[in-house]
Every structure is written in C-alpha cells, then in structure tokens.
C-alpha positions as CSV (number, residue, x, y, z in Angstrom):
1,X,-11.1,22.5,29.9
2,X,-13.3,19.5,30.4
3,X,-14.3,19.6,34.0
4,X,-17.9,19.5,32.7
5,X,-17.5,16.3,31.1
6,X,-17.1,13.1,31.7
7,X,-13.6,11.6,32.0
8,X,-12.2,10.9,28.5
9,X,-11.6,7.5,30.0
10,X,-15.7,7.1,30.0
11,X,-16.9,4.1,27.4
12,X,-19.7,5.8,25.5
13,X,-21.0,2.7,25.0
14,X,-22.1,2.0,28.6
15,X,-24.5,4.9,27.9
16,X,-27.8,3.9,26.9
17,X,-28.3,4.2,22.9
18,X,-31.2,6.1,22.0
19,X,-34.0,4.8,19.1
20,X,-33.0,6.2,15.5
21,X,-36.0,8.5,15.7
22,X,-34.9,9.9,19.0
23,X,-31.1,10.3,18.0
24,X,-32.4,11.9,14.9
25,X,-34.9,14.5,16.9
26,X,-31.2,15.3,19.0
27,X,-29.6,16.4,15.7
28,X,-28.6,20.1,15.5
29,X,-30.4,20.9,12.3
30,X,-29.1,24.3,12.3
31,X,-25.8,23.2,11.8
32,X,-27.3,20.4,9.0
33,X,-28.8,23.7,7.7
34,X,-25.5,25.9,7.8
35,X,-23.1,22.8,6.0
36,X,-25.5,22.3,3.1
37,X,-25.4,26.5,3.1
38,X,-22.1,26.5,3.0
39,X,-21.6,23.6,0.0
40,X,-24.7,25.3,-1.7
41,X,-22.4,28.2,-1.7
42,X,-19.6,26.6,-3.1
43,X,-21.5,25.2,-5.8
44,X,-22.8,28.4,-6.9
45,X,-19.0,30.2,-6.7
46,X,-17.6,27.2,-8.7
47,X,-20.2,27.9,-11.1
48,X,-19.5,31.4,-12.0
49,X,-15.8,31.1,-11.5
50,X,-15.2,28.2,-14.1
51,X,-17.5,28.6,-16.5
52,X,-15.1,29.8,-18.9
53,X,-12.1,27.3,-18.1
54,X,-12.8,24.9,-20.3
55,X,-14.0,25.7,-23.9
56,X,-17.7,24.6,-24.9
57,X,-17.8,22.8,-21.4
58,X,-19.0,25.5,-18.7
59,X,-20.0,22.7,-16.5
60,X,-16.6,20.9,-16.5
61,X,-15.6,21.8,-13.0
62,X,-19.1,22.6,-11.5
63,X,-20.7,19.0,-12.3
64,X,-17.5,17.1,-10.9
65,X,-17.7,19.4,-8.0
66,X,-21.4,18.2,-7.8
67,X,-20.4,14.3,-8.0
68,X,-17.6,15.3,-5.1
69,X,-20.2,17.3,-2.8
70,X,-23.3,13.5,-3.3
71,X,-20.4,11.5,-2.7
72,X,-19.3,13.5,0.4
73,X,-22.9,14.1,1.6
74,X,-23.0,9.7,1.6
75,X,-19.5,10.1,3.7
76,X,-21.3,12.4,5.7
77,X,-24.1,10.4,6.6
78,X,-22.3,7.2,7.2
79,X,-20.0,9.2,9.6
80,X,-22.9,10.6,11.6
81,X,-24.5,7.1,11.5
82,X,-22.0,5.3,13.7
83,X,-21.8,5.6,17.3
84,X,-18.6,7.4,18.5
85,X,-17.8,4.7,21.1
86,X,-16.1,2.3,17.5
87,X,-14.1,5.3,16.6
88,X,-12.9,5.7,20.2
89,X,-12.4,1.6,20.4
90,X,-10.9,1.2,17.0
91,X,-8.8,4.4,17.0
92,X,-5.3,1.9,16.5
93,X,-7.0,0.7,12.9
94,X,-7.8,4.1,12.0
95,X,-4.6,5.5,12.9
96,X,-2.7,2.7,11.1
97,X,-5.0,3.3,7.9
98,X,-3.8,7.0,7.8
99,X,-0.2,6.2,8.3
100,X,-0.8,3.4,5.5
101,X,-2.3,5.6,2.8
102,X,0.6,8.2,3.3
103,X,3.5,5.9,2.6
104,X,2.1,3.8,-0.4
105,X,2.5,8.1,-1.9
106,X,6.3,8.0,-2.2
107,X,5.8,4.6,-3.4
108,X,2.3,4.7,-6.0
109,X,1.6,8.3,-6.0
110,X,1.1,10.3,-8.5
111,X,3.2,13.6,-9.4
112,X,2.0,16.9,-10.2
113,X,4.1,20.1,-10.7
114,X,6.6,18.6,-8.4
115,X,4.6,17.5,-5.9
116,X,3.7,13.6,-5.1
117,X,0.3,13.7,-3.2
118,X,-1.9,11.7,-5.2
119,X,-3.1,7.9,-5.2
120,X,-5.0,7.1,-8.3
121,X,-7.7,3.8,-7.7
122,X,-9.5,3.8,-11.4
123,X,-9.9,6.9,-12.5
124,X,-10.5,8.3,-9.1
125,X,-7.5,10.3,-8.0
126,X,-7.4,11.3,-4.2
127,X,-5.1,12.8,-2.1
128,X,-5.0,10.6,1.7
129,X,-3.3,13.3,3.9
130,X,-6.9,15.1,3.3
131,X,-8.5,12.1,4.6
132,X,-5.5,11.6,7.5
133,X,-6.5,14.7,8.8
134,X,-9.9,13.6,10.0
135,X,-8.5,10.0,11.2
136,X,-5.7,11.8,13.2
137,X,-7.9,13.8,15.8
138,X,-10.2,10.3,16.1
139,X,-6.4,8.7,16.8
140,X,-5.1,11.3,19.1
141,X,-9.0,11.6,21.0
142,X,-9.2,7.9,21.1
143,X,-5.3,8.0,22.7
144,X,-6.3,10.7,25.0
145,X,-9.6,8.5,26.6
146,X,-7.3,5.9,27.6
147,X,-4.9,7.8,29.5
148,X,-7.8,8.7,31.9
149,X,-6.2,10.2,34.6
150,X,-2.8,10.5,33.0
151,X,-4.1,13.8,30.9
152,X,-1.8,15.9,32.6
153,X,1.1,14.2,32.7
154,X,4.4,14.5,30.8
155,X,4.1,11.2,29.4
156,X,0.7,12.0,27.0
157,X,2.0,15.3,25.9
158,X,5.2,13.0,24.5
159,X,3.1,10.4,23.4
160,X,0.9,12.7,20.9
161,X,3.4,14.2,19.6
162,X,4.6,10.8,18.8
163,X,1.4,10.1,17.0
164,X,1.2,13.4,15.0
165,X,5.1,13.7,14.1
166,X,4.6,10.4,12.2
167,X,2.1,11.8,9.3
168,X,3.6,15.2,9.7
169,X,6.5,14.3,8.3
170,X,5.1,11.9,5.9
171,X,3.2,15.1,4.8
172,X,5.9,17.1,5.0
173,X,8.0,15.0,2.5
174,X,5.4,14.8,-0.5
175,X,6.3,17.9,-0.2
176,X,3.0,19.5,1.6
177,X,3.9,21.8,4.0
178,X,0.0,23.6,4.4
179,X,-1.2,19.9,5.5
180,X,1.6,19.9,7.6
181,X,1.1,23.2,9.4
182,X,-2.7,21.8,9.9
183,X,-1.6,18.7,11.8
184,X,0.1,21.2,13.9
185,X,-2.6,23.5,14.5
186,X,-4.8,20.3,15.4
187,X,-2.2,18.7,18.1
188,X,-2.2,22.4,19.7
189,X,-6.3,22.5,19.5
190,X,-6.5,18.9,21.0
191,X,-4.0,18.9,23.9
192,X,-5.5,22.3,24.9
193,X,-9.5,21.1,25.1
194,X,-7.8,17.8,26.9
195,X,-6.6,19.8,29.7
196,X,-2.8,20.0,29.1
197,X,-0.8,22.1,31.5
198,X,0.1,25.5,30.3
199,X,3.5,24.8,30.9
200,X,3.6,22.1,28.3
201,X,1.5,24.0,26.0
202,X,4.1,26.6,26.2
203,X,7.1,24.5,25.9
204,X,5.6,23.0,23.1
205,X,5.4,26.7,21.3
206,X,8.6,28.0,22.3
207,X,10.0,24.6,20.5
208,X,7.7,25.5,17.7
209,X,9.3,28.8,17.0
210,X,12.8,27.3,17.7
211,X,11.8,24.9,15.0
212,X,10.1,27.1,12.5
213,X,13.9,29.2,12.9
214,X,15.9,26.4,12.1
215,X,13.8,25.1,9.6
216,X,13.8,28.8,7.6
217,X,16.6,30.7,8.7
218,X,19.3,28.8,10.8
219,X,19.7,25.8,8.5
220,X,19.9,27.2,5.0
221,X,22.6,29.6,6.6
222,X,24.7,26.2,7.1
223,X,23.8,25.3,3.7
224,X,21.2,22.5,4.7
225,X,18.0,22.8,2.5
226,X,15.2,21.2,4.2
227,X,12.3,23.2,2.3
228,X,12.0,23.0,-1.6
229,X,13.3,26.0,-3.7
230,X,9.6,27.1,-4.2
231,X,8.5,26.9,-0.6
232,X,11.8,29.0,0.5
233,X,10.5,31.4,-2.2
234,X,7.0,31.5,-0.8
235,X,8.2,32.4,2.1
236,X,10.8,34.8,1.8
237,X,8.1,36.7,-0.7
238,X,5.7,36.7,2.4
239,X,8.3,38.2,4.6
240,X,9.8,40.4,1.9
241,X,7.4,41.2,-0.5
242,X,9.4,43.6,-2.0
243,X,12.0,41.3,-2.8
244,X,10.3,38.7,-4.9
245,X,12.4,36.3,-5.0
246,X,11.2,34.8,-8.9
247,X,7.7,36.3,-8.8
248,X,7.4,34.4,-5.7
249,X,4.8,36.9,-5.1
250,X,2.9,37.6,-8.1
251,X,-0.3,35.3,-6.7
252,X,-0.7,37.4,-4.5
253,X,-0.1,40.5,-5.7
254,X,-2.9,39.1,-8.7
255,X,-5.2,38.4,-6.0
256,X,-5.4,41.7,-3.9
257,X,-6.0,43.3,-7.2
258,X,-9.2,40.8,-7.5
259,X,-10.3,41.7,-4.5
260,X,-9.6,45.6,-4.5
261,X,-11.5,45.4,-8.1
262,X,-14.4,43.6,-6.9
263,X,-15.4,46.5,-4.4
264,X,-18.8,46.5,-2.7
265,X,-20.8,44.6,-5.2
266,X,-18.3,42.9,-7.5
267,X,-18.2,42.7,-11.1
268,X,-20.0,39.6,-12.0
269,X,-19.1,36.7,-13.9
270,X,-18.2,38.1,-17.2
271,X,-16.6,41.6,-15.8
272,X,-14.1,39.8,-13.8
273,X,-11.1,40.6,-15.8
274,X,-8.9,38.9,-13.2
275,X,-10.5,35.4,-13.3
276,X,-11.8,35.2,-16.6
277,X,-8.9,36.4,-18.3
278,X,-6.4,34.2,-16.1
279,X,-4.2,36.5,-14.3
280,X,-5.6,35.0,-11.1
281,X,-3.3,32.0,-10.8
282,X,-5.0,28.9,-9.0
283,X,-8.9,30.9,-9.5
284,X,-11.2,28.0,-8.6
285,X,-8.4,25.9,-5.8
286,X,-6.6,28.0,-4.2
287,X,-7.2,31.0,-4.8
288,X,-10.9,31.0,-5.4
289,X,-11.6,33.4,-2.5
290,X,-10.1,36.1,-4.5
291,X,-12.5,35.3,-7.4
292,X,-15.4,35.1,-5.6
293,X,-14.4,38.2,-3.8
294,X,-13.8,39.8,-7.7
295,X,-16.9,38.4,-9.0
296,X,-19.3,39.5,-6.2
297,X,-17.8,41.8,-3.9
298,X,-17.3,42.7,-0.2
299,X,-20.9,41.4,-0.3
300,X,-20.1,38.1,-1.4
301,X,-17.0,37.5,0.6
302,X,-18.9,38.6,3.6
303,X,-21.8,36.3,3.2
304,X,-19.4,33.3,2.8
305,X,-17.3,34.3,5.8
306,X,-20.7,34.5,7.6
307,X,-21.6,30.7,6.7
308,X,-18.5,29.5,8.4
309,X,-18.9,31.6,11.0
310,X,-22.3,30.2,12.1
311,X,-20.8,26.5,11.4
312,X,-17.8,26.7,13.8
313,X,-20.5,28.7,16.5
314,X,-22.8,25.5,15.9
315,X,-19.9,23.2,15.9
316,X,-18.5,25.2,19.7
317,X,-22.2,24.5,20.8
318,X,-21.7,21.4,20.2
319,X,-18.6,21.0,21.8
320,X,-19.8,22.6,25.0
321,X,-22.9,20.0,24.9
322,X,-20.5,16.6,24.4
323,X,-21.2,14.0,26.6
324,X,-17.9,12.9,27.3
325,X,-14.1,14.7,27.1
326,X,-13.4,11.8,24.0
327,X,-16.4,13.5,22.2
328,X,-15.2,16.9,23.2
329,X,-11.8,16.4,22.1
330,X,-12.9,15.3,18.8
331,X,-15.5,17.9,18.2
332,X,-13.0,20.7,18.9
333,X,-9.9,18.8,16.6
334,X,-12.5,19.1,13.7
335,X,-13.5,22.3,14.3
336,X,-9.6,23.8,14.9
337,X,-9.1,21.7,11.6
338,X,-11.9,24.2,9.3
339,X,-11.0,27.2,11.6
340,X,-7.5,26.7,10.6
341,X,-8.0,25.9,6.8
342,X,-10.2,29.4,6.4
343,X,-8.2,31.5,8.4
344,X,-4.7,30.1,6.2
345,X,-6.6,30.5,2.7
346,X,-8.3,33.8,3.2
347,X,-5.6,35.4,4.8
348,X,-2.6,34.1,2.0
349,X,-5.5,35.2,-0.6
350,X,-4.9,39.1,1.5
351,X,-0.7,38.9,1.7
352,X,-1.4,38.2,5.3
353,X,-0.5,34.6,5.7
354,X,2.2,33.1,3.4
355,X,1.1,30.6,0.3
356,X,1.0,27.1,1.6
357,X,-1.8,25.6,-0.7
358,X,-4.3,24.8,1.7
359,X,-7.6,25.0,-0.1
360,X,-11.3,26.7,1.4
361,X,-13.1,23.9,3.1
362,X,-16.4,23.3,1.1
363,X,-15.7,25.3,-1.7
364,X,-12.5,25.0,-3.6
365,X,-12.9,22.7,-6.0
366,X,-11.2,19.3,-5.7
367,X,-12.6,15.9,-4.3
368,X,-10.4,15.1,-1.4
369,X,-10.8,18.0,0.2
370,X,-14.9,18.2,-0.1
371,X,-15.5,14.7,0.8
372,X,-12.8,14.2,3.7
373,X,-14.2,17.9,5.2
374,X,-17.8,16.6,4.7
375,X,-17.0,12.9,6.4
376,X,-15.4,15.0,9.1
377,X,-18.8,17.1,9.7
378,X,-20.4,14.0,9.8
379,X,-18.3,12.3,12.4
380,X,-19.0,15.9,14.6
381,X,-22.3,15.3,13.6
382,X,-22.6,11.8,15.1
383,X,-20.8,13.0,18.7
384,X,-23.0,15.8,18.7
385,X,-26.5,14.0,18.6
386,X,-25.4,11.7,21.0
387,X,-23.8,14.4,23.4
388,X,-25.4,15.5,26.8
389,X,-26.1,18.9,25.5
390,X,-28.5,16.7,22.9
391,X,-30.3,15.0,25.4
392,X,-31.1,18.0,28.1
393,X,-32.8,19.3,25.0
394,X,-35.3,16.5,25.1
395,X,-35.7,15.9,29.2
C-alpha cells in the first residue's frame, strides 16, 4: 500500500522544513474550505433543530455549539501548526495520555443514564475516549515507523493489537461500545495502508466474527452477560426488529418516520412534527440526521452527505500525496475514523446499522466530539502540507 512512500521508518525531520509562508502556500485550501462547510453546516442544522428545546432560550444549544466549534478551530490550528516528525517521536507520551484519561473515568467520571464517560475539569465536562481516538492512530502510526522493515511481520500485527485492546476495553467498560467498534474500524484501516499481509488481515476478521459470536450469541447462551441489558436490546431489535425487545426499537422506528415525512424538500423548522414535538428521541446528538433529514428533506440530507464526501476525497488526496508511510498511515487512520462515524450514524438513523451512540462528526451537538474531530483535521492538515504531494505542487 505504500510502495510510493518513504519507509515509515523515515525521520521527517531530516527533511528540510519549509518557511511558514511556503508551508502555508502547500495547504489544501479546498479541504480548509470543505471543514468550515461542513461545521458551517452543523451550525445552521443545530440551529433549526433546537430552537425549541429549551423555553425562551432558542440559542441554548446553538451558542455552546458555537463556543465548541472556536475552541475546536484553536485545536485545529495548533494541530496543523506542529511538524508531524514530534507526534511520530513522542507517540509513547501520547499514547500513555490516552490510556491515562480513560482510567481516571471509572475512577472521577461522571455518570449519565448509566453510562460513566465523562471527566468534568470546572464546569467543562469532556468525554477522553473522543479525544483517545485521535491520539491512538498517532500511537499505532508512530509504532508502525519504528518497525521499518518489520511491517510485515507477525510480530507488529500482535503488537498493535496490543496497543488498541488496551483503550478498547477501557472504552468498552464505561460502557461505550460505538467508541469501541471505532477503534476497531481504525486498527483494520491502519494495518491495511501499512502494508499488512492479507493473511493477517483476514485472520484478524475471521477472529472478529468469532468474537462478535461469542460476545452476542454464544456467551449469553452459557448465561455470561458481557453486554449491558440495553446494548443486548439494541441489538437484538436490529436483528429482529419485529421483536422489540422493550421498545428497543422505537428510535428508530421514530426516525424513519422523520425522514419518510421530510420528503424532497422537508418541512421546515416549525412543520417538523417529529423533532419539535419530541418523538424523535436524541434529535440534536444522535439522531440529528433524522431531523435535518425532517426539517429539510432529501435535499438537505444530500447536501450534507455531499460535504463529507468532498472531505474524505480531499483527505484520500492527501493521503496519496504524504511524504512518508508514518504520514500516510496517519492520514488514512483519521480519515477511516470520520468515514466510519458517518457511515454508523446515518445508517442506525435508516434501521441499517444497529444503535451504538456514535454521534455525526461536525454536527451533532456536543464538545468532545467537535473539538477532538476538528484537532484531528488539523493534525491531517499538518501531514498534508508538509507531504510530497504538497511540494510537487510548488516545483
């Protein structure tokens, strides 16, 4: 996968660095153009979707979404600002900062409906296995560079597995399974742009499925719950959706009829009968595709489908342009992160994935997930403008 590239083993620092207003003339402005589209997007969606929420307030949700999306664009920033060679050399401090912020949950998080995934600094509440995601592909890229030649061999597939079981299960435990299920998605997307051999990869899949049967079917049968009573539900209502185990599927039943009613146009802000009126569970987290698909229509949906579509395609360019295998190994784990994220939300939002909580990247509203996805961009961002494809540009 990354026989154009340099060796992941390759210091980027023993590459010349460029003058700031050179590095910045190497920046893919279309993909600057398509993020701030995308957030702009957001904005507007969280606008029309939660102005009724809260009573005399319509700007509740919209102006804290507002503070989330500055604070991320700073995150942004500072991530493209610094040369990819310190996350590559620093990846163990990284690494260890992820796997830090994960345990003190159990310990100092903060609960909500059953769930512990919160650490509260102030009155700043953010949830770290948003921000782990990020500083996981930087740890398993910066891994990969110093095996060098070893890419290939037994020994790395084992070792980032190693790496990635650690937060998974920390994850896993809160409980979180969505998170979870992207750390997986990630290791795949990594160890395939690294170069892995297909018989690992498949090995790895056929263990996978071997896992996913013990962990849903094979276990319980024994009478060994590994998965909480709502997360069995979930997924027994996506597999039987006619036996609805406790309205387990009453989401999304609520949110197919949001998007059915929003047909070609959609109702608008104050005809959406599904959002406003609340029988669209989750309408501005969650489940806020289904109210932007209500509110504007097959239009609306189509547009914002067609924003993340020209990100990832900028983000692939990019990928295909990095000047190293470290750079593209980190470009494609963030890009298999969003890819991921969309395909999970939209599709549980249609009854074709199951419900896993995994929110819309850039639009849902919530802090953690706006800033981490935004800091992420940026690191991309950074490896882009300083990638080979960047440079022929300017030669």
């Amino acid at each position: 996968m990354l026989e154009s590239a340099r060796p992941l083993g390759t210091p980027l620092a023993k590459t010349r660095e460029l003058p700031l207003a050179i590095i910045l003339r190497q920046v893919d402005w279309l993909l600057v153009i398509g993020i701030a589209a995308l957030v702009g997007y957001g904005l507007w969606a969280v606008a029309g979707v939660t102005g009724h929420e809260v009573p005399g307030q319509p700007h509740y949700y919209l102006a804290k979404q507002e503070l989330y999306a500055g604070v991320g664009a700073v995150m942004l920033l500072l991530a493209a600002a610094f040369h990819p060679d310190l996350y590559r050399r620093y990846w163990r401090a990284l690494y260890v900062v992820a796997i830090l912020t994960l345990l003190l949950v159990p310990l100092l998080g903060v609960a909500k409906r059953g769930s512990r995934r919160w650490l509260q600094i102030g009155s700043f509440q953010f949830q770290p296995s948003e921000f782990a995601k990020v500083l996981v592909v930087l740890a398993l890229a910066g891994f990969l560079a110093e095996r060098g030649r070893a890419l290939r061999d037994r020994s790395t597939v084992i070792g980032v597995l190693i790496l990635v079981a650690i937060p998974t299960a920390l994850v896993f435990m809160q409980p979180d399974f969505g998170t979870a299920l992207v750390y997986a998605a990630v290791t795949a997307a990594v160890l395939l742009i690294a170069g892995t051999r297909w018989l690992h990869l498949g090995t790895l899949v056929a263990a996978t499925l071997i896992g996913a049967a013990l962990l849903v079917w094979i276990l319980p049968a024994l009478g060994v719950q590994v998965l909480r009573p709502y997360q069995t539900q979930r997924l027994t209502g996506f597999i039987h959706p006619s036996f609805d185990p406790n309205h387990a599927t009453y989401n999304v039943a609520q949110s197919k009829v949001a998007l059915g009613a929003g047909g070609l146009h959609g109702r608008g802000t104050i005809g959406s009968t599904q959002t406003v009126l609340g029988f669209l569970p989750e309408n501005h987290t969650d489940f806020i595709f289904a109210a932007i698909g209500e509110e504007h229509g097959f239009v609306g949906t189509s547009i914002l489908l067609a924003l993340y579509l020209f990100v990832v395609w900028r983000g692939l360019r990019a990928l295909a342009g990095a000047g190293d295998g470290y750079g593209a190994v980190v470009i494609g784990g963030i890009v298999a992160t969003m890819v991921f994220q969309v395909f999970v939300n939209v599709g549980m939002t249609m009854g074709i994935a199951p419900i896993t909580g995994i929110p819309l990247p850039l639009v849902s509203v919530g802090g953690s997930s706006l800033i981490a996805n935004l800091a992420a961009l940026g690191v991309l961002i950074g490896v882009q403008m300083r990638g080979e494809g960047a440079r022929g540009r300017l030669r």
